[in-house]
C-alpha positions as CSV (number, residue, x, y, z in Angstrom):
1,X,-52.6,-8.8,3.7
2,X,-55.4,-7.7,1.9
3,X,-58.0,-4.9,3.5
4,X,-61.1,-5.1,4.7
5,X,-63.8,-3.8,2.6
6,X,-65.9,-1.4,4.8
7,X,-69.6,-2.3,5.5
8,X,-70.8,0.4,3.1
9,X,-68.4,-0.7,0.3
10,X,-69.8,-4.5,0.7
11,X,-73.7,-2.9,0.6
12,X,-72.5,-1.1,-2.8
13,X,-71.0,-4.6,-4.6
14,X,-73.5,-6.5,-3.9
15,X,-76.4,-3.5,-4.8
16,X,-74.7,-2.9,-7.9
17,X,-72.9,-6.1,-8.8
18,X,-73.5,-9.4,-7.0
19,X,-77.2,-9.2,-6.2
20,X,-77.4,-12.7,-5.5
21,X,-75.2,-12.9,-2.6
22,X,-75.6,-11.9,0.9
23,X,-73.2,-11.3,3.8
24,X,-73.4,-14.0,6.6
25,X,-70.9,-13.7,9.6
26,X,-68.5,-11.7,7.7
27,X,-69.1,-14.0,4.8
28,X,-70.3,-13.2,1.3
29,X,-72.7,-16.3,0.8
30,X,-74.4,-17.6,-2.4
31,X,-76.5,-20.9,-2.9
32,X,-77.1,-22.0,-6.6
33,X,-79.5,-25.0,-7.3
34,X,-78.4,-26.9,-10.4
35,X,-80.6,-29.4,-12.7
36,X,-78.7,-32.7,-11.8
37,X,-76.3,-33.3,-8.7
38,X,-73.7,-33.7,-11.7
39,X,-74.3,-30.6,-13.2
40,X,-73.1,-28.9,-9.2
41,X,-70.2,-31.1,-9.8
42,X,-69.1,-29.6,-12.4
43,X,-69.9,-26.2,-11.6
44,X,-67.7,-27.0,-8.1
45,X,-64.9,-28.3,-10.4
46,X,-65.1,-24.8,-12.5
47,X,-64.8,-22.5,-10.1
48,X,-62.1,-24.8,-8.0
49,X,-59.8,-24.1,-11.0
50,X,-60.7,-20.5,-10.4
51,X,-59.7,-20.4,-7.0
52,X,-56.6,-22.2,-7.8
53,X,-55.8,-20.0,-10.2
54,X,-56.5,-16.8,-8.1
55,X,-55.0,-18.5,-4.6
56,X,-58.4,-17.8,-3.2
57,X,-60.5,-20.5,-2.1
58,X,-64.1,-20.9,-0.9
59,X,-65.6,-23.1,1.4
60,X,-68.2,-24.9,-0.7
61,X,-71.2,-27.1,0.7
62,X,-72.7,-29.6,-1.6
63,X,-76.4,-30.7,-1.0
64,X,-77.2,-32.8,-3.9
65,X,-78.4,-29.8,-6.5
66,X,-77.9,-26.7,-4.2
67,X,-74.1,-25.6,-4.4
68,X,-73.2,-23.1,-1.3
69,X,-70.5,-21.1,-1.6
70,X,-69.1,-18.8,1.4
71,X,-66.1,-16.4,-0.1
72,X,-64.1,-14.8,2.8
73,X,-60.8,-13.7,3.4
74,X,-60.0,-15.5,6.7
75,X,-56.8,-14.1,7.4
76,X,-58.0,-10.7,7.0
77,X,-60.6,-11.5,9.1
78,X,-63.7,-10.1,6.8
79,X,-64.7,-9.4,3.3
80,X,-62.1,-8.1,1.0
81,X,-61.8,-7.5,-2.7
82,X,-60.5,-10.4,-3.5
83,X,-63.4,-11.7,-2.4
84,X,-65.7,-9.4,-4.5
85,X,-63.0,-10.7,-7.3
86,X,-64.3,-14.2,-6.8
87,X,-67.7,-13.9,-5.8
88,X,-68.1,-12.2,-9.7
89,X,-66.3,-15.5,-11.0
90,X,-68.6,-17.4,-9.3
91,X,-71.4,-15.8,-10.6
92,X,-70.4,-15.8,-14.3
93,X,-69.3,-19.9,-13.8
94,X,-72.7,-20.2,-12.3
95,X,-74.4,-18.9,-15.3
């Protein structure tokens, strides 16, 4: 199982590299608003080939343009770096 990422550690990634994202519940969360609903479709279908591909899967809420994803380890119990890992691919598929 993969550790947990102290508090400090998550305060640092997201300073220095995921500024967009925020911790909720033990959750790193991100909301990206997209031109067309299709456009978040296909952002949702990129990064689900991510996840796949990594074995590491957000929960993803879709609200017509606004994509929300919530990237947590849930059998860790927390934020790991795995979930740093993905949170970065999310932001590079998110453009």
């Amino acid at each position: 199982m993969a550790e947990l990422l102290t508090d400090d550690q998550i305060d640092l990634a997201i300073r220095d590299h995921l500024p967009e994202w925020k911790v909720v519940e033990k959750e790193l969360v991100r909301s990206v608003k997209k031109d067309t609903f299709l456009d978040g479709i296909r952002l949702v279908a990129t990064v689900a080939q991510l996840a796949e591909s990594m074995n590491h899967h957000p929960d993803i809420d879709i609200r017509y343009t606004t994509i929300t994803f919530r990237v947590s380890s849930h059998e860790a119990g927390g934020i790991t770096e795995d979930d740093l890992v993905l949170a970065r691919h999310i932001d590079t598929a998110a453009g």
